[in-house]
N, C-alpha and C positions, 0 to 999 in steps of 0.2 A: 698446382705444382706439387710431384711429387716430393718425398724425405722418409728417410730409413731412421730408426732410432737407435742409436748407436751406445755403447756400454759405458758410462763413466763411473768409473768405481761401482759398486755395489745399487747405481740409480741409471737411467738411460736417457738420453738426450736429443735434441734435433739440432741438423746445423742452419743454420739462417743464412740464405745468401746474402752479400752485402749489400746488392738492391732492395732484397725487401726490407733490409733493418733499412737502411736509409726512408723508405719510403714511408715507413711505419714510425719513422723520428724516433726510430729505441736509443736510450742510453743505456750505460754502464748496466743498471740496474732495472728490474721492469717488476709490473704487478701480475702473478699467473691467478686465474680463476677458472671452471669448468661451468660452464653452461649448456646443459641440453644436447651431454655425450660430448662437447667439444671444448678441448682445451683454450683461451682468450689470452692472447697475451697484448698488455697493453702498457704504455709508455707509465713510468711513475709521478713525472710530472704532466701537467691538463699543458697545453697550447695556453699562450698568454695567460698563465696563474699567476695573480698578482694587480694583474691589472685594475679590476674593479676596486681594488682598496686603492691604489697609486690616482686613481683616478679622483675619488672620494678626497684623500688626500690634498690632491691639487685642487679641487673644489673649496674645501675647508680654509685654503689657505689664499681664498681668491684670487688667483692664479689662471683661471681655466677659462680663457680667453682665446679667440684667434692669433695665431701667428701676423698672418699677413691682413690690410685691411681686402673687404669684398669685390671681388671686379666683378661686375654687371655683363651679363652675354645679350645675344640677341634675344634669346629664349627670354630671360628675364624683361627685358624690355618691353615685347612685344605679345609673348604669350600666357605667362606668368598671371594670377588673379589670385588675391586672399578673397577666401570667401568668411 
């Protein structure tokens, strides 16, 4: 996809269509870096940040258990082996 860079004040800019910000899950705010001639723009929060400690958390607090109990398939039944 092409993009022109356009004047904003005293610095220049690119516009982002709003499919790829969608698709690149940008917010408000983003992190810019240059790597090897090209500029990276990337979301400032990670996908699921947080998790690993939420997780840790509900371990800690013996909590982290199934919802539901296990329903058994055929696969289980019939093909299924601990080895």
């Amino acid at each position: 996809m092409k993009a022109r860079l356009v004047r904003i004040g005293n610095s220049r800019g690119v516009r982002l269509p709003k499919p790829l910000i969608e698709e690149a899950r940008l917010q408000e705010e983003v992190q810019l870096r240059v790597r090897d001639g090209a500029v990276i723009i990337t979301s400032l929060t990670e996908p699921r940040a947080g998790w690993a400690e939420a997780a840790r958390q509900v371990r800690d607090q013996d909590q982290d258990r199934l919802l539901d109990e296990p329903i058994a398939t055929e696969f289980d039944r019939k093909e299924w082996r601990w080895r």
